[in-house]
VOGU-3710 file (C-alpha; in Angstrom, 3 decimals, decimal comma):
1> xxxxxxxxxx> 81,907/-66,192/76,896  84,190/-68,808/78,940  85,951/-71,142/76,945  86,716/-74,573/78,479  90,306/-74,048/76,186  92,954/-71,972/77,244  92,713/-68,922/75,425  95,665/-67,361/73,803  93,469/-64,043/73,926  90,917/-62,534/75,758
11> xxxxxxxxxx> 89,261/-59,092/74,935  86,581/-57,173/77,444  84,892/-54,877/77,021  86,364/-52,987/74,324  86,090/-49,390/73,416  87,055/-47,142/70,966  85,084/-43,963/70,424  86,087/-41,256/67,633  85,733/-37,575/67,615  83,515/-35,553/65,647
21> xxxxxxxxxx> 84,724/-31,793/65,769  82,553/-28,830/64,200  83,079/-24,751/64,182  86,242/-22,934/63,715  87,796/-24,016/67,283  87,265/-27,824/66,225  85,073/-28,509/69,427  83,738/-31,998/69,616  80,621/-32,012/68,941  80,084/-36,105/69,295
31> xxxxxxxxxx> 81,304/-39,277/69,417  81,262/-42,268/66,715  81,308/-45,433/68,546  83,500/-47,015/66,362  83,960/-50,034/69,103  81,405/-50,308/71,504  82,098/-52,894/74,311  83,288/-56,085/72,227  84,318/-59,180/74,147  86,174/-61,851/72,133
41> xxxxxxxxxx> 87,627/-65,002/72,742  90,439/-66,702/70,678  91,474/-70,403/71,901  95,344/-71,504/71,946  95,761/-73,312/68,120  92,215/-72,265/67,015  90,190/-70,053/64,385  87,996/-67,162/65,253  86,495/-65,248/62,883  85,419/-61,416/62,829
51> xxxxxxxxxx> 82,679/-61,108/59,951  80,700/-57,960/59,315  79,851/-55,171/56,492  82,555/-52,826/55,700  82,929/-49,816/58,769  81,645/-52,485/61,433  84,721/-51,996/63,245  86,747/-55,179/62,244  89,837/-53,409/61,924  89,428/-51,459/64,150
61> xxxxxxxxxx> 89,330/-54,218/66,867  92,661/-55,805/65,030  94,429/-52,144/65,690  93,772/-52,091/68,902  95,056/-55,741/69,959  98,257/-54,626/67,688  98,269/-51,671/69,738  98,549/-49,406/66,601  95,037/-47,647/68,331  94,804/-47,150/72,294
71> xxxxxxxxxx> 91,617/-48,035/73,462  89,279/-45,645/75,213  88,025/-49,024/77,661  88,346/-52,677/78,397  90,897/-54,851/78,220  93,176/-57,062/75,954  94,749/-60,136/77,608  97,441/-62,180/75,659  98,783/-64,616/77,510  97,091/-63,694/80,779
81> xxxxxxxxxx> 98,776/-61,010/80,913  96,365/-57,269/80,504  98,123/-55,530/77,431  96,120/-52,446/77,190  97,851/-49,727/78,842  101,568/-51,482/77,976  103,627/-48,522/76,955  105,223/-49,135/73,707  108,524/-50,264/75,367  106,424/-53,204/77,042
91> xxxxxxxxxx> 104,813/-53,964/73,958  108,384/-54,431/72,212  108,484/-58,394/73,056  104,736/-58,639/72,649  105,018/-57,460/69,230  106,901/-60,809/68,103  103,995/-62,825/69,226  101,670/-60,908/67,518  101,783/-59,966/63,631  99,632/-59,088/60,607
101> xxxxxxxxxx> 98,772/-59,972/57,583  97,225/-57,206/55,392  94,366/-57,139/52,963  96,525/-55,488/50,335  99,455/-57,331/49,529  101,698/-54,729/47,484  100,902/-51,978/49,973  102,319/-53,813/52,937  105,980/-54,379/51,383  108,081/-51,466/50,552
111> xxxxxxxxxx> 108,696/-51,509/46,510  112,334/-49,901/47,132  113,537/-53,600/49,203  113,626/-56,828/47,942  111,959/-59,571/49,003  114,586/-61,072/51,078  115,170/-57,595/52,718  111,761/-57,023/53,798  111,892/-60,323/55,354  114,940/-60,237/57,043
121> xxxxxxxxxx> 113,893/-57,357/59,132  112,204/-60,026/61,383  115,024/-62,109/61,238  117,820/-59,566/62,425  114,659/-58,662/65,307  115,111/-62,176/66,354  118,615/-61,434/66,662  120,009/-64,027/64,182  123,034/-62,950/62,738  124,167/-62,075/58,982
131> xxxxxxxxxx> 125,323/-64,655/57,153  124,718/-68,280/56,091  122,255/-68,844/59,348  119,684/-65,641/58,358  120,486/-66,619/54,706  119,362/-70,362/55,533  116,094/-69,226/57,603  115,099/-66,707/54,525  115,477/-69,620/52,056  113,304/-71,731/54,595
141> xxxxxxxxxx> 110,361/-69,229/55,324  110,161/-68,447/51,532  109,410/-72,418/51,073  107,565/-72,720/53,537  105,244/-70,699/51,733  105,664/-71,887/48,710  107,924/-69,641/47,167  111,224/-70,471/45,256  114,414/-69,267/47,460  115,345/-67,397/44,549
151> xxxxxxxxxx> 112,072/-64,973/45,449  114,737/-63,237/48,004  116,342/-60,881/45,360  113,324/-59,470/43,149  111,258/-56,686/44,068  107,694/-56,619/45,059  106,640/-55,210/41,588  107,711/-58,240/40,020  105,347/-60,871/41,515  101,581/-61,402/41,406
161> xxxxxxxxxx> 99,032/-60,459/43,994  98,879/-63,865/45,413  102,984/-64,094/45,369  103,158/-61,006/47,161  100,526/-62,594/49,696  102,654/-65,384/50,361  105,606/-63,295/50,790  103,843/-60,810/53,511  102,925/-64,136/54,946  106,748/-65,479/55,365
171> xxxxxxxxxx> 106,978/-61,897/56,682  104,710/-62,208/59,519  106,168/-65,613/60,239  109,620/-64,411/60,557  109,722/-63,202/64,184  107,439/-66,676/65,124  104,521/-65,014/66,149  102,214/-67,822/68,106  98,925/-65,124/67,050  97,970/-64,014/63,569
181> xxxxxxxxxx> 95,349/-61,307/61,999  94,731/-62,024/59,188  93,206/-58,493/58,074  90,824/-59,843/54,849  94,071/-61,582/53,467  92,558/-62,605/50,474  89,766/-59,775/49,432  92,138/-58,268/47,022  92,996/-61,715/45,274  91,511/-63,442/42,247
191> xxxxxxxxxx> 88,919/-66,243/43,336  91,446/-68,805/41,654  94,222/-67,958/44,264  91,674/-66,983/47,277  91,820/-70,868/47,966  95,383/-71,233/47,242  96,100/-68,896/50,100  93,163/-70,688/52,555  94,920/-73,965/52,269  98,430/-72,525/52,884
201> xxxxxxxxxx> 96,807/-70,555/56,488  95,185/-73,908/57,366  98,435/-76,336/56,416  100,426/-73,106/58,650  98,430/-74,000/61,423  98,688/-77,421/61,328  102,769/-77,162/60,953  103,169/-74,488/63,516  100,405/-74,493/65,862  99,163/-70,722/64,910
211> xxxxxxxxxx> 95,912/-69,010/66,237  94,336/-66,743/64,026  91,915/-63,929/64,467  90,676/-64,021/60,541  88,876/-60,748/59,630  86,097/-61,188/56,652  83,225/-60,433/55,347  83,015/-63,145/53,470  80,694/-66,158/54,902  82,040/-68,565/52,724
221> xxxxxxxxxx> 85,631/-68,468/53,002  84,678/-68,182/57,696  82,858/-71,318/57,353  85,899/-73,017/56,062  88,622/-72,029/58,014  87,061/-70,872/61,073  86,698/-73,189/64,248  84,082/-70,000/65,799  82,259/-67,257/64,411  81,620/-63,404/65,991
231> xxxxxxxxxx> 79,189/-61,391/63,867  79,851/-57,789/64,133  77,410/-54,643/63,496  78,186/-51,251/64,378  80,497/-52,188/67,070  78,776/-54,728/68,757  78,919/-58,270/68,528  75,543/-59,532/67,384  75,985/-63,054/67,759  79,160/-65,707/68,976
241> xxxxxxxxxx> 79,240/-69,461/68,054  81,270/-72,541/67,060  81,080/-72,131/63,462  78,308/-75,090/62,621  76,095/-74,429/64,788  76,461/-70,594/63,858  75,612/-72,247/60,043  73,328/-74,672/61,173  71,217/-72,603/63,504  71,544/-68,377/63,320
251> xxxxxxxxxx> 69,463/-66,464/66,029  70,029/-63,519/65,016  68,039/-61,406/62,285  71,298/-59,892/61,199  73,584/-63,137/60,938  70,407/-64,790/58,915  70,598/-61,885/56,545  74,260/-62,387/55,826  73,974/-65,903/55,666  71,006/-65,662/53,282
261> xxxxxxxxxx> 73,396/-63,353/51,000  75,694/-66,321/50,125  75,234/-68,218/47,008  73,442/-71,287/46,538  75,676/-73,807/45,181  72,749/-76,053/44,202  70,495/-74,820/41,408  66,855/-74,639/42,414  67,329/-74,510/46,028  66,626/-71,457/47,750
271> xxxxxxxxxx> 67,758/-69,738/51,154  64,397/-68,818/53,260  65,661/-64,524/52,657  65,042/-62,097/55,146  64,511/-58,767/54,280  66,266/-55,862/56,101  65,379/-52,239/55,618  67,936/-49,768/54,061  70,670/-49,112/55,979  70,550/-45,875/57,572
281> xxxxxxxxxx> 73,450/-43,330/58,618  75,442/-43,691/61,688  74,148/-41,256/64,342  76,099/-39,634/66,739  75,433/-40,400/69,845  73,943/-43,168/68,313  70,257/-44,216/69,868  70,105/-46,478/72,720  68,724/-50,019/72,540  70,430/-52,560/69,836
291> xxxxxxxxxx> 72,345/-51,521/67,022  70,466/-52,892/64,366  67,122/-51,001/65,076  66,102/-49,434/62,026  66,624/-51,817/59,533  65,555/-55,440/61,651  62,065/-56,528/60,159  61,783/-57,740/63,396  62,015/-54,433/65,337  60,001/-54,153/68,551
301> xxxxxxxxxx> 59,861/-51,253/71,403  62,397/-53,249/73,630  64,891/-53,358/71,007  64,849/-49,096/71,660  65,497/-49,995/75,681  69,112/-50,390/76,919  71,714/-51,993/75,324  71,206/-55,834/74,283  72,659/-58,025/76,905  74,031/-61,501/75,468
311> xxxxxxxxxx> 71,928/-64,239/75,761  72,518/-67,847/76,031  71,160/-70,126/73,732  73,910/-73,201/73,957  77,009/-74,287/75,186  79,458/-71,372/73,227  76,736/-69,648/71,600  75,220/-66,022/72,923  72,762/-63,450/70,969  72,498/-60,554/71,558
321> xxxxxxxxxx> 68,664/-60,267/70,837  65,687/-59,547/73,534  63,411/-61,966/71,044  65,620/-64,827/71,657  65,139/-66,597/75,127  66,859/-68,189/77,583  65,865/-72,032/76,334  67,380/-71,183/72,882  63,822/-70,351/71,256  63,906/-67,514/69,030
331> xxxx> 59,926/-65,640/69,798  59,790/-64,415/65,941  59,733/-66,550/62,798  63,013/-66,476/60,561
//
């Protein structure tokens, strides 16, 4: 995956494998491949988005680029510069470039500090001192996102979930991060402020020249904000696209599935659905060959071979499916 952009990151390669331990001395007995060799891509002012089932590894991935997880193998470049093995004292200026944004709003902020306390922790990283200057920048990040400077001296408790969104959003935005993760930022929000939040990401963007890795499983809500798309399965990416042609034209049997699964806004219409076996428990060590054997309609010996290389099937768009060829045609009906 080369991007003709400059790319604000660049993962290779990425592995993170988890132990499973058995018997009274705890010996491992095998491995869950949590992350299993993930390459991303995420352009300088753009949108990728992570999409997958819950326990595909999503969050995993954003862990290990916030260095909260080491990984077991690859590599994470920010900036051209290789982040993986930074000790934590290297990471210390990284971290300022690179924040969060959590799925649950209320659990991210600590009830016992205000609003303006929680946010000024950024502030007094960014070494601006006490007084009318952090005072001023509080009353501007909490506008910014749409909240009333007054916001600064409440708790937590006293706000709604989408409130307490906005404020972990000023949060992140307080040491001026130039990369976001947005962690399913809106999964534990009412559909009425889901959009609400979109809008303020995408107007955030356009004010301050953000990139965002947004983390979903929602379809829907990638499609609008999302400049490209990586479907995720078990630790692999399954397929990589700009986001309409991903829409327009899915390759693989798994991203037709989830695109299938989103509701038709126009009454009478219906998707063409595909239909995938029951999932099945993750085996450890799991089998060789692609990750979605088992449940793909479409399943074939090959697909129990080696591990899926990526094919090409367009300029920024690779499958990783044996079916598909190298002139874009896919050799099974969807």
């Amino acid at each position: 995956m080369n991007s003709a952009n400059h790319n604000i990151l660049q993962i290779k390669d990425l592995k993170k494998y988890f132990p499973i331990r058995k018997g009274f001395f705890q010996r491992v007995a095998a491995w869950v491949k949590a992350v299993d060799g993930v390459d991303l891509e995420i352009e300088e002012g753009k949108t990728l988005g992570l999409v997958g089932e819950s326990g595909c590894g999503k969050s995993t991935v954003a862990r290990m680029i916030l260095k909260l997880l080491e990984p077991d193998e690859g590599n994470i470049i920010f900036r051209d510069q290789d982040i993986s093995r930074f000790s934590e004292k290297d990471m210390k200026p990284i971290r300022k470039e690179i924040q969060i944004v959590f799925q649950d709003p209320y659990g991210s902020l600590n009830p016992r500090m205000t609003v303006g306390q929680s946010i000024e922790e950024g502030l007094r990283i960014l070494g601006i001192p006490r007084g009318e200057k952090r005072r001023g920048r509080l009353e501007k990040l909490l506008k910014t996102v749409g909240m009333s400077p007054d916001s600064a001296d409440r708790y937590p408790h006293e706000f709604s979930g989408g409130q307490r969104q906005r404020i972990g959003i000023a949060r992140a935005l307080s040491v001026e991060p130039s990369l976001v993760i947005c962690d399913e930022p809106i999964s534990a929000l009412d559909v009425s402020i889901q959009a609400q939040i979109l809008n303020l990401l995408k107007d955030l963007q356009d004010q301050l020249g953000l990139s965002y890795l947004f983390i979903s499983h929602d379809l829907n809500v990638v499609g609008y904000l999302c400049n490209k798309v990586s479907v995720m399965y078990k630790g692999n990416i399954m397929e990589y696209a700009p986001t309409e042609k991903l829409y327009e034209h899915p390759f693989h049997p798994y991203t037709q599935t989830l695109l299938a699964a989103i509701p038709e806004p126009e009454p009478g219409r219906k998707q063409a659905a595909i239909t995938m076996r029951e999932d099945i428990p993750i085996s450890a060590p799991p089998p060789p060959g692609c990750a979605l054997q088992g449940r793909c309609p479409h399943e074939a010996p090959e697909c129990r071979d080696e591990k899926m290389p990526f094919v090409k099937v367009g300029e920024d768009h690779f499958v990783r499916c044996w079916r598909v060829g190298q002139n874009g045609v896919a050799r099974y009906e969807p």
